[in-house]
Every structure is written in C-alpha cells, then in structure tokens.
N, C-alpha and C positions, 0 to 999 in steps of 0.2 A: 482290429476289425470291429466296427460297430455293427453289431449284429444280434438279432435277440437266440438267449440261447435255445440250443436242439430244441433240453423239454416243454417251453413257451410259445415256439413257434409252432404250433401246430391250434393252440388256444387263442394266440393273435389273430391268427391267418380267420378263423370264426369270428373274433369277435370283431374285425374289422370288415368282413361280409356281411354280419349282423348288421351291424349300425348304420353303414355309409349307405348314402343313397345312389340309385339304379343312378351309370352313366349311359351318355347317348351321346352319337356322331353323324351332324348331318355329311350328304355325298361328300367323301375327295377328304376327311378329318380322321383322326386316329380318337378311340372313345377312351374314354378313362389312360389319359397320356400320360399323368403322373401316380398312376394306381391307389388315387383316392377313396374310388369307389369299391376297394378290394380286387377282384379278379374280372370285374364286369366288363362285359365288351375283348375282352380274354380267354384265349381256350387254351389247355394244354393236353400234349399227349408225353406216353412213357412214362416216368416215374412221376406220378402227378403230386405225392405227397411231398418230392421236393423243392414245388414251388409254390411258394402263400408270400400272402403281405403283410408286413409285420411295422411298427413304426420306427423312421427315420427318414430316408431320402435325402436329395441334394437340396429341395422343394418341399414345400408342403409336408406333409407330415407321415406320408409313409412314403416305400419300395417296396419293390420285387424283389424279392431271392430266391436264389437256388442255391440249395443246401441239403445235405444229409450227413449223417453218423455211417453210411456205407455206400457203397459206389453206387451212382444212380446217372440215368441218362431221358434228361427233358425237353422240350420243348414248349414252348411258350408261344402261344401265336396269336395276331388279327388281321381278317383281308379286310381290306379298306378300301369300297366300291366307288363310284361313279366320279371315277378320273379319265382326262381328256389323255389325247393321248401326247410323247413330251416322258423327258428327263426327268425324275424325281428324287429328292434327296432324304432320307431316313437319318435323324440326328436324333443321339441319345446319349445320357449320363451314364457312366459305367463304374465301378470300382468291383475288386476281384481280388483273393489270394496269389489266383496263378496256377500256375503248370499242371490245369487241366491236359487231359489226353487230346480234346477237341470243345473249344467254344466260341463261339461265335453269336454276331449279329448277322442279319440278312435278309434279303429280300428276294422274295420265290413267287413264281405263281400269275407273273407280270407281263406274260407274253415276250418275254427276250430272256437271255441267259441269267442265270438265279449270281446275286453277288454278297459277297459277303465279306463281314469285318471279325479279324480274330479277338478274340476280349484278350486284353493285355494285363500282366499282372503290374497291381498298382496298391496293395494294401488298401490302407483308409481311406485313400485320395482319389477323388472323383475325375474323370475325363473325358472329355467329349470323344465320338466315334462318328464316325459318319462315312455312310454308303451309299453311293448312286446306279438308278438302275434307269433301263427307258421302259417303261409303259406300252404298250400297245393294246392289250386286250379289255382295258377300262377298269382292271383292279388288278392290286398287290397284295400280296402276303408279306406282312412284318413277321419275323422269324429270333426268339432269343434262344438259343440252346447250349446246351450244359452237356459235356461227357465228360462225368469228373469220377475221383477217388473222393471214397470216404474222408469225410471233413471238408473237402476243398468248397469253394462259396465265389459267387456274385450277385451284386447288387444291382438293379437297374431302375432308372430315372427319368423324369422328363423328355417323354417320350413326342418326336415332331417327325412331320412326313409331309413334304413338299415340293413343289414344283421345282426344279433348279437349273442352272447353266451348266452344271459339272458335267466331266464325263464318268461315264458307267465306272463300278467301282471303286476302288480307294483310291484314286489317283493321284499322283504326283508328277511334276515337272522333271523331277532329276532322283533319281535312286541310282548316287554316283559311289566313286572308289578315288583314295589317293595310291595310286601306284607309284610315288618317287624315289620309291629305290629301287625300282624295277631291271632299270639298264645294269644295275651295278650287282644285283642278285648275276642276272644273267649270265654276266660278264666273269662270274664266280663260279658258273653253273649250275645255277637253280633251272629246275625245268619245272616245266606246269600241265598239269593233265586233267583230265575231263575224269568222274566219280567213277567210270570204267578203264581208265586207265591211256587214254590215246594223247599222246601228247599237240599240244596246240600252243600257237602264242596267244601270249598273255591277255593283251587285249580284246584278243577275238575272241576269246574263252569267255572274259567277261564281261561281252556285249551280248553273247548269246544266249548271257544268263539274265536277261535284262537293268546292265550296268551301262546308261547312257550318258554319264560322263563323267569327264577323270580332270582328277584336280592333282596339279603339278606344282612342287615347292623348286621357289629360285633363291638360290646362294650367290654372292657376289662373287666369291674366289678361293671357293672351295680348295682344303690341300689334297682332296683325292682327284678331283676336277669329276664329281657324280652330283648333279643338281645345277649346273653352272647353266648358261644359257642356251650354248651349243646342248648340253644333252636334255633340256627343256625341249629347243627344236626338233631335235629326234623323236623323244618319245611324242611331242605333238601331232607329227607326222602319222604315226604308228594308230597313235589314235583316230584322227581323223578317221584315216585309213576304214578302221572298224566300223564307223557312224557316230563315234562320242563327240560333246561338244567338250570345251577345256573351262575351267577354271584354274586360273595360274595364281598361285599363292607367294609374294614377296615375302621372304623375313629377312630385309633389308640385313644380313649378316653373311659371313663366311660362313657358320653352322647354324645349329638348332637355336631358334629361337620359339619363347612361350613365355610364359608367366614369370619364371623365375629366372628368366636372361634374356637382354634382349642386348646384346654387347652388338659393339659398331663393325663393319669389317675395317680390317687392316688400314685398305688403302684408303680412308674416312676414317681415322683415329685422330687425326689431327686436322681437320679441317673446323676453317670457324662456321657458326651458325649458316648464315647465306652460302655460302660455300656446300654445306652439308646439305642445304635444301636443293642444292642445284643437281648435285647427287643422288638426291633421291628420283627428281625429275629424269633424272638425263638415263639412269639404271632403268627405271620403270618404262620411258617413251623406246628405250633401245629395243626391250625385252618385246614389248607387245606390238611395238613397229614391227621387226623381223617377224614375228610369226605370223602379222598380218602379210606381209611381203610373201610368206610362202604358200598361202595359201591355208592357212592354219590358223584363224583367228579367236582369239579368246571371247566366249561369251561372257564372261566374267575373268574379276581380279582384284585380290584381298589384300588391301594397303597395311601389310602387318600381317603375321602368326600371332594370334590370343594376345592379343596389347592389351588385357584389364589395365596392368600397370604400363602400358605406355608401349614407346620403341627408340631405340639408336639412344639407348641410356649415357650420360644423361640430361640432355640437351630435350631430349622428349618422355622423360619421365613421368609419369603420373601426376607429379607434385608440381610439377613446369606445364599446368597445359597450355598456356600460349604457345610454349614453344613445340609441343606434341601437335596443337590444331594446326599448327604452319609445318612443320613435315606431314600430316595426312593430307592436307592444303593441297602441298606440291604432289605427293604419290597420284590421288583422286584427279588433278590437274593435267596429270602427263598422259593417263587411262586414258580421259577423253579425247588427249589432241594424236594420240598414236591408234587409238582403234575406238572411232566414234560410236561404234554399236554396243562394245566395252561396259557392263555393268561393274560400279565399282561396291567392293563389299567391305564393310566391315566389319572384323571376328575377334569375341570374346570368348574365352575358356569360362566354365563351371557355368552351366546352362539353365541350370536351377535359381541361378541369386539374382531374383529378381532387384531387389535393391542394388545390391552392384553392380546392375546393367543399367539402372535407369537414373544412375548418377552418373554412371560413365559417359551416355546419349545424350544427357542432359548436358552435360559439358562441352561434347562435342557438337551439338546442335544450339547451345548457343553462342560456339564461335564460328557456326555458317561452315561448318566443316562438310563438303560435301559429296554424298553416297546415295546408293540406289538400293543397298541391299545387306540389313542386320544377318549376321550366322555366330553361331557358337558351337563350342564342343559341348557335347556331353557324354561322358562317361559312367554308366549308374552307379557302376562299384565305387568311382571318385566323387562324382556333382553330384549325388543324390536320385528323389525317385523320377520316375518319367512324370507324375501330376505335378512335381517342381517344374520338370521342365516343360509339359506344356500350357500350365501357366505360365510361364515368363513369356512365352513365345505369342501366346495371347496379348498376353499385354500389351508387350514390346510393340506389335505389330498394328495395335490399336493407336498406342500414344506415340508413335511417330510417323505413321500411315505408310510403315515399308516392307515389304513381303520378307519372309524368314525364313533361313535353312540350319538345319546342325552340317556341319561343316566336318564335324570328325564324330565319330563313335565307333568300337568294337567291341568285342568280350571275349572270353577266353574258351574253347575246346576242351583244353588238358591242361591239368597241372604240370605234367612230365616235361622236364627239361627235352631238350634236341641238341645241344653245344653247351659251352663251358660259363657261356654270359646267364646269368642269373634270372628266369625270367621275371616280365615287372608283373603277369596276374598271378597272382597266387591262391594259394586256396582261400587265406584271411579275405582277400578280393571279392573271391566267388563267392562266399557268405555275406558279403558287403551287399553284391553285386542281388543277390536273392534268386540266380538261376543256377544249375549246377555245370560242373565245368565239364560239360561232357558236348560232343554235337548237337543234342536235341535241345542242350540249353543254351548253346552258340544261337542256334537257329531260331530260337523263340524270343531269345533277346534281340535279335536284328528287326523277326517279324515285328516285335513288339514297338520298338521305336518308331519304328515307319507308320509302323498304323495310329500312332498317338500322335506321329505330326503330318499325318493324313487327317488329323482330327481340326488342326487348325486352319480356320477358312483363310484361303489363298499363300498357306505357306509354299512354298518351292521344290522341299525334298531333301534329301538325308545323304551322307558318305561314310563310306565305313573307309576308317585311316588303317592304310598299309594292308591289306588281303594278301599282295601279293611277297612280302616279307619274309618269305621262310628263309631258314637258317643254311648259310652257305658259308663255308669259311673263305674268312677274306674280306665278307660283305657287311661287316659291324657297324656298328649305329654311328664311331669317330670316324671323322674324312681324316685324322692326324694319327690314329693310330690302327694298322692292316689288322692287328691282333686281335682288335676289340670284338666283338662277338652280338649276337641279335639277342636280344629281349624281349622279343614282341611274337616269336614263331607260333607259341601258342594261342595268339590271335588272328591267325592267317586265314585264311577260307579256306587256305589248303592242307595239309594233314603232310605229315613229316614223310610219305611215300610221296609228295607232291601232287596228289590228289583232290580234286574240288570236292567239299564238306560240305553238308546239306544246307546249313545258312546261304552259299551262293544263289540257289535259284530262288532264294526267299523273292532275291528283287523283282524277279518276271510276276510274281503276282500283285504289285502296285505300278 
C-alpha cells in the first residue's frame, strides 16, 4: 500500500490545502478531479479526519484517502450542476485493501434511483470503476464512501463525469454460470434450493438470481456419456426455457481439456492433419446446427478450453501454430456456416499475463485466424490480482478492437471437505486468494470481479465455472471412473444443505 503513514497524514492533508491553489468547475464538470487542489470543490460528512490528501495518485501528484487507525465511516462528496438531462457516466481510479464492511462509489441526488459501484479489493494496483445513472433534475451528487475497520484504506483518483451511452449502473451483457455438470449432479441427486430452503430447478433458480446465461462444455465421446451432444441439447433446452442465452464451449476431447491437456478423442487419435481439420468442422457444424434446428441457438461458441498452449496436441500445439491456426480456421469456420448469428470466441487461462495473451493474439491474428470475441479465465487465488486482470483486458481489447469476457472464475465458501475427493481451494488458496473462505468472502469475491470488468469500456461480462457442482456421489469430476469424487463443492453457490449462498444474487445487481 503506497500510502503516507497514520502520523503524516493528518500534516499532508494541511500542507497540501496550504499550498495548492483554489479549483473551480464550470456547469456539467467535476472541480478538483484529480484532488490537486487538496479537498477543494469537496465536501465530506462523518468521520471527516479520515479523509485528507496526501501525495501519490494514479495522476499528478496527489489522492484521496480514507484511512484511519480505528473504525471510521465517510463520505466524500461534489453535486455537479448544470446538466442537460441524458445518461451520465462517473469514471474513477480506485485502489483499496479490501474487505471493508461497506464501500462504494455513487451517484445520488440525480433525479432517478441513486447507483452505485462497490470498491473492490485490489492492493497497490489501480482500477478503473465506473457508474451510470440518468440525470433528470440538472444535477448529481458524486458520492466516495468508506465503512471500514480500523486500518482498512482506499485510495481515489482521476476523477471524470460525463454524458454517456451506457445503461444505469454497472452493467453488463452477460453475468453468466457454467452449469455442465448439472444433468449428471442431478442424475446422482443433487438437489438445489433457494437461501430459504424451497427447492427449485437449477436453471430457474439461477435466472432468478440474475444468471442470464449459461455456458455449456462439449465432449466428443465422453465414457460416462455427461457432456456429449445429446446432453448439450437437453440442458440447452432447459435453459432456454428459463430466458438464458448459451455459450457452448468445444474442448475438442473425450474429457477435460486446459492448459495442461489438450489430448485428442479416441475416435481422431489417428487421423491425418486434413482429416483431423475436417473433424473438427464436421463435430463443431453438427453440435450448433442441432441446437439451432431446436430452437436453441447458441449466441456464442469457444473453439477451445484455455488453448494458451494450443489444442488436439499435437498437430495444434503451441509450437505448430500453422497447424493450431488451421484447426481454429476450421472450428471458427463451421460457427459460422451452422448458426450464422454464432459469435466465435476465443479463451485463454491466467487472465492477468498480459504478455501471454498478446503473443498468443499476435500469432493468431497474423494467421487471419478468425473470431469475434477474446475471454479468459481468471482465478485470483491462481492468475493473480483483479488490476492484473483488468489490465490485460484493457488492453487486449484495445490492441485488437474485440469486446472481452472472463469466461470462468469462482472462489471458495469453506475450507471443509463434503466427500472423500480432496478439495482443489484450500486455505493456502484463500490466502493466495486475499478473501476469506467464508460466504461473505465468496460473495465479495464474485462482487468484486464483475465490478472490475464492469470497469472495462464495452467488455461483455463474467461466469462463474460450476455454481452448481456440489458433491453427489457418483458425480466425480472422471467420465472413466464412477468413484472419483468433486473437488470443487466448496465453490458451489450452494452450501452442502444444497442451499443458495449469498454470492448468487450478487449477479442481480449488475
């Protein structure tokens, strides 16, 4: 935390009021944006001595903080008058310890409903936030506030408020869910229930929670026959049904494919190059014809599981990319000829490595490989912090002009085992991770992602991989072996009484 200490800050905070000079803002501008001028054009209520300006910032030479040595609750405020009336969008630099009780950004006072952004923990690294409200009565209130525990800290920066296209609040396109092992939980006797306890199906449970769409993994020839095409189409259906749209995820394999496997199926272990690409067409046009044929058509579809290092190793290896641009050639090619409305996407794991994404894109975009739509995972506890990842996402989305989604993220509830399978978050995790493994830090973790790539102009929106996952025997992570067991129950949205955990209706509010 760059941050001046407790007993300096209180002699900063003066002698940068001291010296700077008065700011001023003509009608419809925010005065003292980057809090050059000390507090000027700045009011605060509540614990007033925990907000002064002290130097550093993202800009220029100082920030705001809120801070104290014991539990204090701020506000920070400027109305900013003679606006037309029209959408307006509040964008600001943030960085923060975290797991305050309540902080936010927001805009009050606007003539429409007051909206607001939660400050995400992010350590040293800066991130943009940004909140949209409408206007009516010709002024806003910009709004920073702090309910924190002794010691906890945020910083704020380059402060902008302006007219925009967006809609009200943090919005996003897609605050979706991978349910694909839903059929096979079920099938085992997982059941799913609302925080009160009433049971409900899956997918309606988490549309209601506002989960607008669900992304479905296909296996070629799965041995337990759970992911195959046929149960693609089912749960397509299912969803529909609820109002989701689909994103269908290829991992051109029998099982799990990622980073560290991207092995061929079976029945393509032997086939030569043309051969193998014709397979990949012929798999991908069957999969998204049919679901178009039922009335189910994929809005999206991901030529690959996390291919950093490639797919159908290894003929599309990392280190072959002619031969990788000509299998995502063929996948991206059949997208379009079986469901022409089809965005084709392609997803890299570890969301933070900016350089390994933009050597990855670079290779693929200069062999005319072609897509509509960059995603990646990210996991905090594994890829690092959220300013990793929405820098990259920044980027990415600049230097190749294509809108961005995290395609997977979760975190853990509980340490405590539910079965005999080992789970993969562990506490080492949760410390990795910087939230604790309890519901409140499930649920600030999910808040917290969404609102950091609610922060990237025109990204698309975030999925949390497997919510509905919990531990059923029978329903193990092997299609080869009935025995194997879940690893993931402690990042379920639901609680081992099959119960929805407060992180699910995080998504209603984006």
């Amino acid at each position: 935390m760059l941050r001046t200490p407790p007993f300096l800050a209180a002699a900063t905070a003066v002698a940068v009021l001291a010296l700077a000079p008065p700011a001023h803002a003509t009608a419809g501008e925010v005065a003292n944006p980057g809090f050059e001028s000390g507090l000027t054009g700045w009011s605060a209520s509540g614990s007033r001595a925990a907000g002064f300006v002290e130097a550093g910032g993202l800009t220029g030479g100082h920030q705001l903080t809120h801070y104290a040595d014991t539990a204090y609750r701020i506000t920070t405020s400027q109305a900013v008058t003679g606006l037309g009336r029209g959408p307006y969008t509040l964008s600001l630099r943030v960085r923060s310890g975290g797991n305050q009780p309540n902080a936010y950004v927001g805009l009050n006072s606007c003539g429409s409903a007051e909206q607001r952004a939660a400050i995400p923990r992010t350590g040293n690294e800066w991130v943009r936030l940004a909140v949209t409200v409408r206007v009516t009565g010709g002024r806003c209130t910009i709004v920073l506030h702090s309910d924190a525990a002794a010691g906890q800290w945020t910083n704020f920066d380059d402060v902008t408020f302006a007219r925009s296209d967006a809609a009200p609040g943090t919005p996003l396109a897609i605050t979706g869910a991978d349910v694909s092992h839903v059929t096979k939980n079920e099938d085992h006797g997982a059941v799913y229930r609302t925080a009160t306890g009433q049971r409900q199906d899956p997918f309606r449970l988490l549309a209601a929670n506002g989960v607008n769409y669900v992304r479905l993994k296909v296996w070629v020839d799965p041995a337990d026959g759970y992911n195959d095409k046929d149960d693609v189409l089912a749960q397509a259906r299912r969803a529909t049904a609820a109002g989701q749209r689909l994103l269908i995820d290829f991992h051109y394999s029998d099982a799990w494919a990622d980073p560290g496997q991207q092995n061929k199926p079976a029945a393509w272990a032997a086939l030569g190059f043309d051969q193998l690409k014709q397979a990949v067409y012929d798999h991908t046009y069957e999969v998204l014809h049919d679901l178009r044929a039922q009335g189910t058509p994929a809005a999206m579809a991901q030529v690959g599981n996390e291919i950093n290092g490639g797919l159908l190793w290894p003929d599309g290896r990392w280190d072959n990319w002619d031969g990788l641009a000509a299998l995502l050639t063929a996948g991206s090619t059949a997208v379009t000829a079986a469901s022409p409305g089809t965005k084709v996407v392609l997803h890299l794991a570890e969301g933070g490595n900016n350089g390994g994404h933009r050597w990855w894109f670079d290779q693929a975009t200069a062999r005319n490989v072609p897509f509509d739509v960059i995603a990646v995972s990210h996991y905090v506890y594994w890829h690092g912090s959220l300013g990793a990842l929405q820098a990259n996402l920044l980027d990415l989305s600049a230097r190749y002009g294509k809108p961005v989604l995290v395609a997977e993220t979760a975190y853990g509830f509980t340490t405590a085992e539910n079965d005999h399978e080992p789970n993969i978050f562990t506490a080492a995790l949760a410390e990795a991770g910087g939230y604790p493994a309890t519901p409140r830090g499930q649920s600030d973790a999910l808040r917290d992602i969404l609102t950091v790539v609610a922060g990237v102009p025109g990204a698309l929106g975030v999925f949390y991989w497997e919510p509905t996952w919990t531990a059923a025997e029978g329903a193990g992570w092997d299609p080869a072996d009935p025995a194997s067991g879940d690893g993931w129950e402690n990042q379920a949205l639901f609680d081992y009484r099959g119960r929805a955990l407060p992180a699910l209706p995080v998504f209603r509010r984006f």
